[in-house]
PyMOL Python script that loads the backbone (N, CA, C, O; Angstrom):
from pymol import cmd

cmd.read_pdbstr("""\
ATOM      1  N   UNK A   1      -3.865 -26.086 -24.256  1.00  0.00           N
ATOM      2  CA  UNK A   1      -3.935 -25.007 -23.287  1.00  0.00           C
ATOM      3  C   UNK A   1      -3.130 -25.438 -22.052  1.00  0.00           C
ATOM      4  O   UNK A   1      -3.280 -26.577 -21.608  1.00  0.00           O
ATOM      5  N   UNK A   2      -2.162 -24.451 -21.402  1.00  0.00           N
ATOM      6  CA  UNK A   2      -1.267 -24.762 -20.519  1.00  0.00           C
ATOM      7  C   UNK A   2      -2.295 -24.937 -18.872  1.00  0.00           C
ATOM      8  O   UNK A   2      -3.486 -24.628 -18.863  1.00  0.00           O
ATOM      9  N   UNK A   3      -1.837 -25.274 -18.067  1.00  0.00           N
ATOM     10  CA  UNK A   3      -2.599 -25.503 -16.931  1.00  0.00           C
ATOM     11  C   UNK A   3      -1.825 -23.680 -15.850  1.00  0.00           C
ATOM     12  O   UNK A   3      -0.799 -23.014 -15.988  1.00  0.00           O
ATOM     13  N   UNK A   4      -2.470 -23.627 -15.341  1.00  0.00           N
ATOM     14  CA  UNK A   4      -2.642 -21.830 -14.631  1.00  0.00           C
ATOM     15  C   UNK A   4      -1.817 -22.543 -12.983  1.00  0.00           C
ATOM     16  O   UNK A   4      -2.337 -23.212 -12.090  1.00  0.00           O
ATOM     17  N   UNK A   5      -0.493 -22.077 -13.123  1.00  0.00           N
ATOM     18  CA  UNK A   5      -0.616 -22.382 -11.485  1.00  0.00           C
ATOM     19  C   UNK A   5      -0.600 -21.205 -10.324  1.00  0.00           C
ATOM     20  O   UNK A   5       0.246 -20.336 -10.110  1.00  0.00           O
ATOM     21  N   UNK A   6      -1.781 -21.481  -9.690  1.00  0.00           N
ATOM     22  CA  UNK A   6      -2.514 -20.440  -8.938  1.00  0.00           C
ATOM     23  C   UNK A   6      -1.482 -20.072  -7.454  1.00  0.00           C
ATOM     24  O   UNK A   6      -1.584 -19.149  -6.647  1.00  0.00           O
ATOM     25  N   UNK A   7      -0.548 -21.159  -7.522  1.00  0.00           N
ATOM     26  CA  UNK A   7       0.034 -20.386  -6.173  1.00  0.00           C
ATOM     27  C   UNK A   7       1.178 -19.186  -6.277  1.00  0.00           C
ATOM     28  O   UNK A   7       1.679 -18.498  -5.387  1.00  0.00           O
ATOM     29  N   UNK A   8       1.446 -19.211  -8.048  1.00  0.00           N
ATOM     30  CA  UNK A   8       2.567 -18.767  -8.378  1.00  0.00           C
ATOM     31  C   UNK A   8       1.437 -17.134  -9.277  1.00  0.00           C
ATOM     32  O   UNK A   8       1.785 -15.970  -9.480  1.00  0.00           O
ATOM     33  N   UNK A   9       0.473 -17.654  -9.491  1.00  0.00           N
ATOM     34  CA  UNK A   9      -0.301 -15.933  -9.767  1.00  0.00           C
ATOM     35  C   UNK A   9      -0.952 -15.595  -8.593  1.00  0.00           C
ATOM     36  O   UNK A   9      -2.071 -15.237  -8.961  1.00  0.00           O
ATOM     37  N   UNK A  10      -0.882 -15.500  -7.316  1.00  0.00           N
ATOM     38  CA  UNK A  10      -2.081 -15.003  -6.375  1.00  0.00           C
ATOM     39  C   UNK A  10      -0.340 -14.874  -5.383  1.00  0.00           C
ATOM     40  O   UNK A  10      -0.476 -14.534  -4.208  1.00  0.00           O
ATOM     41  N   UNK A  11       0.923 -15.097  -5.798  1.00  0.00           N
ATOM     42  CA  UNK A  11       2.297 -15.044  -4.954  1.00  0.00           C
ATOM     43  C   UNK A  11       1.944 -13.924  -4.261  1.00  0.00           C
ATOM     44  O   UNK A  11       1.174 -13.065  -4.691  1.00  0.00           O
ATOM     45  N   UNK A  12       2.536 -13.910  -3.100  1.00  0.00           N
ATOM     46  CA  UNK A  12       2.519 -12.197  -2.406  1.00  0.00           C
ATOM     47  C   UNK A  12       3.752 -12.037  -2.147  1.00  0.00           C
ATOM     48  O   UNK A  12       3.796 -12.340  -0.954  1.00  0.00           O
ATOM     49  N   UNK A  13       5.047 -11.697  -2.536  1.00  0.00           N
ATOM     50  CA  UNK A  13       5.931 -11.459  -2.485  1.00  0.00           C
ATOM     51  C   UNK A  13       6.628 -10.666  -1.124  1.00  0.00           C
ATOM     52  O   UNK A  13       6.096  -9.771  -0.466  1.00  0.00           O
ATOM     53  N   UNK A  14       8.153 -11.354  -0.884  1.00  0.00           N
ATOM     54  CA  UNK A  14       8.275 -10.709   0.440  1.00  0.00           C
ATOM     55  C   UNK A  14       8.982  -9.444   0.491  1.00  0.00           C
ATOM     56  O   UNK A  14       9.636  -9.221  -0.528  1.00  0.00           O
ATOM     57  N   UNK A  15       9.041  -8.455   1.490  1.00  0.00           N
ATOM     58  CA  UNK A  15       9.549  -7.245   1.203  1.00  0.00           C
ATOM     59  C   UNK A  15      11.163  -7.591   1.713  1.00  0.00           C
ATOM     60  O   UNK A  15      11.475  -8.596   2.351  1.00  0.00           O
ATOM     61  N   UNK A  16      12.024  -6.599   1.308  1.00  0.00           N
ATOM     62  CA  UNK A  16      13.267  -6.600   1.941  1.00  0.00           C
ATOM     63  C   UNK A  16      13.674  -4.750   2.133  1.00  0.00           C
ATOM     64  O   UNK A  16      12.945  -3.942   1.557  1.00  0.00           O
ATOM     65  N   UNK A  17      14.504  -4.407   2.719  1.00  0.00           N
ATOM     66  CA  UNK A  17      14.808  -2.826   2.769  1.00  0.00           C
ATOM     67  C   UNK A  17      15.379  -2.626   0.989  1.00  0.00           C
ATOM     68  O   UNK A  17      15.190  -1.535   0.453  1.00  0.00           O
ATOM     69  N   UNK A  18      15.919  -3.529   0.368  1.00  0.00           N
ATOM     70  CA  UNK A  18      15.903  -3.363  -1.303  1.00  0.00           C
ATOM     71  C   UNK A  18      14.594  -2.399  -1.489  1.00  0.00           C
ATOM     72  O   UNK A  18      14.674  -1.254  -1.933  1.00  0.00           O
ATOM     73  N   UNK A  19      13.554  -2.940  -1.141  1.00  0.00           N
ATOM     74  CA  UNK A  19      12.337  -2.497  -1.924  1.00  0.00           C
ATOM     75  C   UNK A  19      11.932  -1.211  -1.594  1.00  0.00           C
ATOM     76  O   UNK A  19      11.094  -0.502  -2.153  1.00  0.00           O
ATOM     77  N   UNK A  20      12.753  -0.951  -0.441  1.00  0.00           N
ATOM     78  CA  UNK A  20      12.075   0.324   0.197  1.00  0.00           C
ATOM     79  C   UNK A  20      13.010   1.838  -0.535  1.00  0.00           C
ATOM     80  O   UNK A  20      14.239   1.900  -0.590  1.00  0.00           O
ATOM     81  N   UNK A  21      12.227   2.730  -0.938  1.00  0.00           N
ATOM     82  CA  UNK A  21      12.525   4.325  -1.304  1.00  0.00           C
ATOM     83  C   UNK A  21      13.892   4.381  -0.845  1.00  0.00           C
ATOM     84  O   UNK A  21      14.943   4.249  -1.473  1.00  0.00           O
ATOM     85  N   UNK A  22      13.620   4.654   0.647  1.00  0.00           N
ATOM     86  CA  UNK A  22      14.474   5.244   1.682  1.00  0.00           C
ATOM     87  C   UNK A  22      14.949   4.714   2.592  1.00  0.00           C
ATOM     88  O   UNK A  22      14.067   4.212   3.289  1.00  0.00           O
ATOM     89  N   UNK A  23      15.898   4.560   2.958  1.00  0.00           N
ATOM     90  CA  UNK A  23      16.917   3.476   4.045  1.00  0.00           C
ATOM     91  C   UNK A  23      17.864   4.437   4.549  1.00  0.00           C
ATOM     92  O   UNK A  23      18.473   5.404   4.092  1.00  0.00           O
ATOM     93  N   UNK A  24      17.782   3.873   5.577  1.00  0.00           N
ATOM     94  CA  UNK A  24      18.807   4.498   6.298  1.00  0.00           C
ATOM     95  C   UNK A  24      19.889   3.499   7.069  1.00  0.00           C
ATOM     96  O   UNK A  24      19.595   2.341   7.367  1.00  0.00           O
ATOM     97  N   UNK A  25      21.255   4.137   7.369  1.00  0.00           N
ATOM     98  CA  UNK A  25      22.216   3.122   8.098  1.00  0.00           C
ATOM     99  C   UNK A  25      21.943   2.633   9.380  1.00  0.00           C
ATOM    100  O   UNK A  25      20.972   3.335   9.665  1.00  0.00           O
ATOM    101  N   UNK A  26      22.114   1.982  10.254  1.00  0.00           N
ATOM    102  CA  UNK A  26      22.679   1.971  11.831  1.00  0.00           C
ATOM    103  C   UNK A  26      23.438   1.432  12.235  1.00  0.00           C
ATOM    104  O   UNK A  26      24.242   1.081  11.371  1.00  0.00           O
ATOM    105  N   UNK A  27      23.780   0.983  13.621  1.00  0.00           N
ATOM    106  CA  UNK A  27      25.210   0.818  14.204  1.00  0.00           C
ATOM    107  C   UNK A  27      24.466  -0.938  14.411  1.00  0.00           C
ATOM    108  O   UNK A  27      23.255  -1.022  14.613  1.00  0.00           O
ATOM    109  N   UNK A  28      25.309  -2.183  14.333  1.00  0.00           N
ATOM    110  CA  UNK A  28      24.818  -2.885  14.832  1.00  0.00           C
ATOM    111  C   UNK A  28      25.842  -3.890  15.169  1.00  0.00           C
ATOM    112  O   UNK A  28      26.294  -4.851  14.545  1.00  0.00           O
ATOM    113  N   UNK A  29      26.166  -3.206  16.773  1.00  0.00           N
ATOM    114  CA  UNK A  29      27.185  -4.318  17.120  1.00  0.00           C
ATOM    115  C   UNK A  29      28.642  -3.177  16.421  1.00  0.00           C
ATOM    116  O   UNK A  29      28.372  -1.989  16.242  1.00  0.00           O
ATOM    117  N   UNK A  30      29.644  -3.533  16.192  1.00  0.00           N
ATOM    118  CA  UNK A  30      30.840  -3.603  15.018  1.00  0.00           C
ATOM    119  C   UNK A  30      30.485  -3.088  13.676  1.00  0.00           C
ATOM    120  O   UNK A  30      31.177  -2.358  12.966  1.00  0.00           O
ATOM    121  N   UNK A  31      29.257  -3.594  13.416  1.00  0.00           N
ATOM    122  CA  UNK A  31      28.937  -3.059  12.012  1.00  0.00           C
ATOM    123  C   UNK A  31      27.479  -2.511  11.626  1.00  0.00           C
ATOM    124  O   UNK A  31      26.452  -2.409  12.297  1.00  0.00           O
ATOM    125  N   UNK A  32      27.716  -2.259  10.562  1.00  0.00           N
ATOM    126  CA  UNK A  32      26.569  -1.598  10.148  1.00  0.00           C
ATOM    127  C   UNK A  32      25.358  -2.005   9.682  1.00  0.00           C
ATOM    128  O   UNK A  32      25.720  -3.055   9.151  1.00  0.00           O
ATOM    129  N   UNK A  33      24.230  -1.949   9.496  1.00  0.00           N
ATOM    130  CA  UNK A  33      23.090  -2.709   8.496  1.00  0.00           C
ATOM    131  C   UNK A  33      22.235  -1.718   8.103  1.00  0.00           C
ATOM    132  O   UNK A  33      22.023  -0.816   8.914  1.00  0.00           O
ATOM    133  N   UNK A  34      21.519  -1.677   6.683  1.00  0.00           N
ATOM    134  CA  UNK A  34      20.547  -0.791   6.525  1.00  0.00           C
ATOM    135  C   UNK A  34      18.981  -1.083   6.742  1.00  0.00           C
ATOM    136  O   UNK A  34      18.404  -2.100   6.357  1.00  0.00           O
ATOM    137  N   UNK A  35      18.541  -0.266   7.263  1.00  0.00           N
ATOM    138  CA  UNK A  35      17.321  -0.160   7.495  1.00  0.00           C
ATOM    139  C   UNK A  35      16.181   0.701   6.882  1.00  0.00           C
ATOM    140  O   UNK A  35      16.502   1.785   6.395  1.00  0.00           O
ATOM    141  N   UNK A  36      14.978   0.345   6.864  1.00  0.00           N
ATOM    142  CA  UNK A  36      13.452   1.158   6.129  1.00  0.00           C
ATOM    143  C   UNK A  36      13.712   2.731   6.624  1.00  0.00           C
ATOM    144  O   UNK A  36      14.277   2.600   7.710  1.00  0.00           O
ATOM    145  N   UNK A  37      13.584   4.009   6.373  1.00  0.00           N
ATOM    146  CA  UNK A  37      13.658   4.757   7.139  1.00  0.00           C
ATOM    147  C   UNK A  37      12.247   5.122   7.044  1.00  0.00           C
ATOM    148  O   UNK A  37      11.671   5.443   6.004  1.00  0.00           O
ATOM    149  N   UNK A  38      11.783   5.054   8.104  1.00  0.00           N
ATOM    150  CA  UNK A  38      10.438   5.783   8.407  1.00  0.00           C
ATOM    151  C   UNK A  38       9.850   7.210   8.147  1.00  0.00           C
ATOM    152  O   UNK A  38       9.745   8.112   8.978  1.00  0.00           O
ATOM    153  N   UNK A  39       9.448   7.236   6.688  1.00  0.00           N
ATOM    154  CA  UNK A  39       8.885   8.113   5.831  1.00  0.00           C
ATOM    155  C   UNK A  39       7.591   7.899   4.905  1.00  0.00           C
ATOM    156  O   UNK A  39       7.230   6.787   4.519  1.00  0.00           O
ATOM    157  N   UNK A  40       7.079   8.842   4.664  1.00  0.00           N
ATOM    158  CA  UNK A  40       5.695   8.499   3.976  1.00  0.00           C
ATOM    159  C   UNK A  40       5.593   7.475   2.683  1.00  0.00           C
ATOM    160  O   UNK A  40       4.630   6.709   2.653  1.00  0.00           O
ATOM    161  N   UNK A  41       6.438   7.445   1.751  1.00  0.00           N
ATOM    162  CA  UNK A  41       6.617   6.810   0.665  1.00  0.00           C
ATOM    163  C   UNK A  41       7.075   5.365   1.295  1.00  0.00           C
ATOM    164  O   UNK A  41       6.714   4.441   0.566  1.00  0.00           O
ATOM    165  N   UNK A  42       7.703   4.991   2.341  1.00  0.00           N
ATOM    166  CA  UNK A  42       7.953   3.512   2.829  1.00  0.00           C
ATOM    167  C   UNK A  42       6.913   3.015   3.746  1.00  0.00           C
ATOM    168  O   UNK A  42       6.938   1.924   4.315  1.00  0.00           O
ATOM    169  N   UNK A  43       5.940   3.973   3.844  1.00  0.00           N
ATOM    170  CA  UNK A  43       4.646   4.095   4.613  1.00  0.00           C
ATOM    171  C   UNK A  43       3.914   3.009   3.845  1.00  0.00           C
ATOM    172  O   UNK A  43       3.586   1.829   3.971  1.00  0.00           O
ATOM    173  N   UNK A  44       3.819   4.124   2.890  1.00  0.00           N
ATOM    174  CA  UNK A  44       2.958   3.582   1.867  1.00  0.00           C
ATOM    175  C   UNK A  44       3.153   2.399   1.377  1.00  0.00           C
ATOM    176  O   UNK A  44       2.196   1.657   1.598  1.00  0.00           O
ATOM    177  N   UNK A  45       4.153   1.837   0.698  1.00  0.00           N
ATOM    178  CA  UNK A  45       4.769   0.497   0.301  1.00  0.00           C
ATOM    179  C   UNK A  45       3.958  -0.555   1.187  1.00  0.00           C
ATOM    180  O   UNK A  45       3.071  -1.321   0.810  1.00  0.00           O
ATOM    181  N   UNK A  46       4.616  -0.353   2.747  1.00  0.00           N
ATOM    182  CA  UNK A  46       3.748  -1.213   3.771  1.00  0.00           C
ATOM    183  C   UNK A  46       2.622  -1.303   3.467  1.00  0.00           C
ATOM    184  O   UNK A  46       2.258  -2.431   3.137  1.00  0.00           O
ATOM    185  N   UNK A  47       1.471  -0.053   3.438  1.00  0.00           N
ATOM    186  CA  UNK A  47       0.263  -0.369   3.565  1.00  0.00           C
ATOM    187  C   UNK A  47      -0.082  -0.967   2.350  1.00  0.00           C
ATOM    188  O   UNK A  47      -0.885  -1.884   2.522  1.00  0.00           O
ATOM    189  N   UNK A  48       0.299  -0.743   0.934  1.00  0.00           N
ATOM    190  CA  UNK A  48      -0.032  -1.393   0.235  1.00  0.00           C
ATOM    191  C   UNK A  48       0.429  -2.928  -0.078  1.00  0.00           C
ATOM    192  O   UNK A  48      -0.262  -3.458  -0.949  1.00  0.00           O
ATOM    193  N   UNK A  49       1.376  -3.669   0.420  1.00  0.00           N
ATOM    194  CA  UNK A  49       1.880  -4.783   0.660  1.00  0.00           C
ATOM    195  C   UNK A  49       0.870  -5.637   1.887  1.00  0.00           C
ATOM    196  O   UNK A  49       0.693  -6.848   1.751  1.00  0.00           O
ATOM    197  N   UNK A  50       0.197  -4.820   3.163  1.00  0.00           N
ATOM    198  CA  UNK A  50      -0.571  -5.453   3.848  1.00  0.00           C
ATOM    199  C   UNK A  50      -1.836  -5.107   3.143  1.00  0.00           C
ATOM    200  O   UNK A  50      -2.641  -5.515   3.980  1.00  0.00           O
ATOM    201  N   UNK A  51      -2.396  -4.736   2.383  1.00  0.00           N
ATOM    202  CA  UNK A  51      -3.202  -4.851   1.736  1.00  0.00           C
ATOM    203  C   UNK A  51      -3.904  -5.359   0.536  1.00  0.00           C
ATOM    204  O   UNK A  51      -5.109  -5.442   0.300  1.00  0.00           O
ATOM    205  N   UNK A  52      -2.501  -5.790  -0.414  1.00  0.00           N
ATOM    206  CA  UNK A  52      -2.302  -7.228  -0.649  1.00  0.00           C
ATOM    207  C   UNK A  52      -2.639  -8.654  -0.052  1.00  0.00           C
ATOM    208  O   UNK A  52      -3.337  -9.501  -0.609  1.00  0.00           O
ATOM    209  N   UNK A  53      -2.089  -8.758   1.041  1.00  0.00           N
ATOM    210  CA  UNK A  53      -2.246  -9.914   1.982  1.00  0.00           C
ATOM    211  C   UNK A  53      -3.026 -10.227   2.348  1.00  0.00           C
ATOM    212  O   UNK A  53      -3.350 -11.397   2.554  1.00  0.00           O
ATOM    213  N   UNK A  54      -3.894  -8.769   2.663  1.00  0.00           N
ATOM    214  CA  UNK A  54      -5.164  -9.280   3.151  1.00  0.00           C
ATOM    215  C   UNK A  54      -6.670  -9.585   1.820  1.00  0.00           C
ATOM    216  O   UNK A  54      -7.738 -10.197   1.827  1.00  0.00           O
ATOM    217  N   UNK A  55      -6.069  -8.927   1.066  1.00  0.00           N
ATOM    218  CA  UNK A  55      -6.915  -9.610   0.200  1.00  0.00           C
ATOM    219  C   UNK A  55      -6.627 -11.036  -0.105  1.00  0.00           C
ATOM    220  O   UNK A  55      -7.597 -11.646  -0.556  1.00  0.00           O
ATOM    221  N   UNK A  56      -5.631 -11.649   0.019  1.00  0.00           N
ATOM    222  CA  UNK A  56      -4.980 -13.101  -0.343  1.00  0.00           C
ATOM    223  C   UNK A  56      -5.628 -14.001   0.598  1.00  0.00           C
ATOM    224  O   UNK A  56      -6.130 -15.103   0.378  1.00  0.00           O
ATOM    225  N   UNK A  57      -5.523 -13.291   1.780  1.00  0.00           N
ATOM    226  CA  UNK A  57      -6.540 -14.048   3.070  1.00  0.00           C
ATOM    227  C   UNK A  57      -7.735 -14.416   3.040  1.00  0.00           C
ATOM    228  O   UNK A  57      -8.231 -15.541   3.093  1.00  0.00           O
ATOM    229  N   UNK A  58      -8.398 -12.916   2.908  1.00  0.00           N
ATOM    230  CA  UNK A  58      -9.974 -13.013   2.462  1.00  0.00           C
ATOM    231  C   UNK A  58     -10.623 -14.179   1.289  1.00  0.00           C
ATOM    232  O   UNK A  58     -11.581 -14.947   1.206  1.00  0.00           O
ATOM    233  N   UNK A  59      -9.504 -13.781   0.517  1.00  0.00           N
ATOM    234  CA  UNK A  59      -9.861 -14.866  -0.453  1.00  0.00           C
ATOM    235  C   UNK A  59      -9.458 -16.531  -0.194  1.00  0.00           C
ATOM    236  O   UNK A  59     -10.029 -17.461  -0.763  1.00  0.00           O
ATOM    237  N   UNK A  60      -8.524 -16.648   0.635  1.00  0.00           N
ATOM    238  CA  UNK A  60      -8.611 -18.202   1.478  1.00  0.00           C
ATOM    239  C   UNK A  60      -9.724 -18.739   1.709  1.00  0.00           C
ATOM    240  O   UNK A  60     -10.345 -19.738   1.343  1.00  0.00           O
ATOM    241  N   UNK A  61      -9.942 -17.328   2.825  1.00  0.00           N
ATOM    242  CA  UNK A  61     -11.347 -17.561   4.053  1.00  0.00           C
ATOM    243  C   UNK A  61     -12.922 -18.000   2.910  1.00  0.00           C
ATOM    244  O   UNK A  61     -13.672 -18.920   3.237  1.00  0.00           O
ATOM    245  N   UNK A  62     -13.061 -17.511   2.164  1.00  0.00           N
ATOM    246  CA  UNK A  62     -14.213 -17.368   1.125  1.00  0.00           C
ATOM    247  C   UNK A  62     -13.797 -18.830   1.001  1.00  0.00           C
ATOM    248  O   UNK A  62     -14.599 -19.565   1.577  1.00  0.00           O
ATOM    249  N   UNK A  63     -12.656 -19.549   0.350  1.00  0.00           N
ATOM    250  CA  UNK A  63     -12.632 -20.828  -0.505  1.00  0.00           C
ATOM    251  C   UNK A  63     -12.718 -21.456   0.182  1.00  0.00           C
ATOM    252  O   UNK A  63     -13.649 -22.211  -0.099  1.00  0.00           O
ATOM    253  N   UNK A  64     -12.077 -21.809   1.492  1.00  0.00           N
ATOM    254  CA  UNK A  64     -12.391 -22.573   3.045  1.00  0.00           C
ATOM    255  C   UNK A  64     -13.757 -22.680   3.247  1.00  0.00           C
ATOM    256  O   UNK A  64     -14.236 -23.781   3.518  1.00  0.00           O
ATOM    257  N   UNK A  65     -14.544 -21.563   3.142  1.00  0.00           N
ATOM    258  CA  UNK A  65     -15.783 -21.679   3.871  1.00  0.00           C
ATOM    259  C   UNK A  65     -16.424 -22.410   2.717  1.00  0.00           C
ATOM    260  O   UNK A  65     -17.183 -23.306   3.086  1.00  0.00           O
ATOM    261  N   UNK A  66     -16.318 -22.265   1.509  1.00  0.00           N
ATOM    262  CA  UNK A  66     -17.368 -22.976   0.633  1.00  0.00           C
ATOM    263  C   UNK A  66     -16.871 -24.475   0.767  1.00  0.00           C
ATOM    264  O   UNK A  66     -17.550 -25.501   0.819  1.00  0.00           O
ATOM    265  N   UNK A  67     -15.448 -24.307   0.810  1.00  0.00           N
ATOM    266  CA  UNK A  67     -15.133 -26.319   1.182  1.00  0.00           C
ATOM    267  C   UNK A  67     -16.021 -26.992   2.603  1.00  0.00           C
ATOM    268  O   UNK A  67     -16.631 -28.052   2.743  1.00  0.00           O
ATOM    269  N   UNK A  68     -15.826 -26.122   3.304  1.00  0.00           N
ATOM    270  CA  UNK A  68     -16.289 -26.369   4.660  1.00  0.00           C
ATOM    271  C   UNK A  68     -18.223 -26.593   4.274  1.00  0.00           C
ATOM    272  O   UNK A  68     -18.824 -27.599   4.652  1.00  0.00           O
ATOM    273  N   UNK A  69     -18.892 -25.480   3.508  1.00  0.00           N
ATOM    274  CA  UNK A  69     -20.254 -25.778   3.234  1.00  0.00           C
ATOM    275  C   UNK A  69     -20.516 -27.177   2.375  1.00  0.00           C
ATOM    276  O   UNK A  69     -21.442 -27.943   2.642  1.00  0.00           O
ATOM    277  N   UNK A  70     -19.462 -27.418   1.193  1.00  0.00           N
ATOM    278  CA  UNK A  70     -19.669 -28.261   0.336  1.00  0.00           C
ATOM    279  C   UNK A  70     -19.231 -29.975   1.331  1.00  0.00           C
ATOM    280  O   UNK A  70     -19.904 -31.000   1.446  1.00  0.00           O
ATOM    281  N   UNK A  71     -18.303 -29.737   1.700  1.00  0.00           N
ATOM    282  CA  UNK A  71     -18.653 -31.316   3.247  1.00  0.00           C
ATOM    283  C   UNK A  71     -19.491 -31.781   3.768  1.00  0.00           C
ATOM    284  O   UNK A  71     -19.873 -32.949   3.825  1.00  0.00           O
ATOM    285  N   UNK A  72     -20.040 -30.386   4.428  1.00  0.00           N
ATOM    286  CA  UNK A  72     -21.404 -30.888   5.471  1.00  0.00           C
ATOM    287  C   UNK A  72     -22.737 -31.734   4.719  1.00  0.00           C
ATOM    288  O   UNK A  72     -23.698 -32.099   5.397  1.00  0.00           O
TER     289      UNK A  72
END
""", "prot")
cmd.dss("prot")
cmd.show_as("cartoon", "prot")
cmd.util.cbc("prot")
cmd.orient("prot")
């Protein structure tokens, strides 16, 4: 049986404007760069990406605290 590595299944992956629906251009400087455009569907992405995270947290905080009980 292979060994499970947990930092690579619990990953939270980072966003880039790739990931997003809808982008839009702007001026920056000389040139251009694209950006998220602020719409409901790139809304959403966010909230579900910070809601991810925070479950990743919560679940830190839980394993911390039982290390922290199992010390004392």
């Amino acid at each position: 049986m292979g060994s499970i590595n947990l930092l690579e299944e619990n990953e939270v992956n980072e966003l880039s404007h790739w990931d997003m629906g809808r982008t839009v251009e702007t001026r920056d400087g000389y040139d251009s760069k694209t950006i998220p455009e602020a719409c409901p569907e790139n809304m959403q992405l966010l909230m579900d990406k910070i809601n991810e995270l925070c479950k990743e947290v919560n679940s830190l905080k839980r394993l911390n605290a039982g290390l922290i009980a199992a010390l004392k």
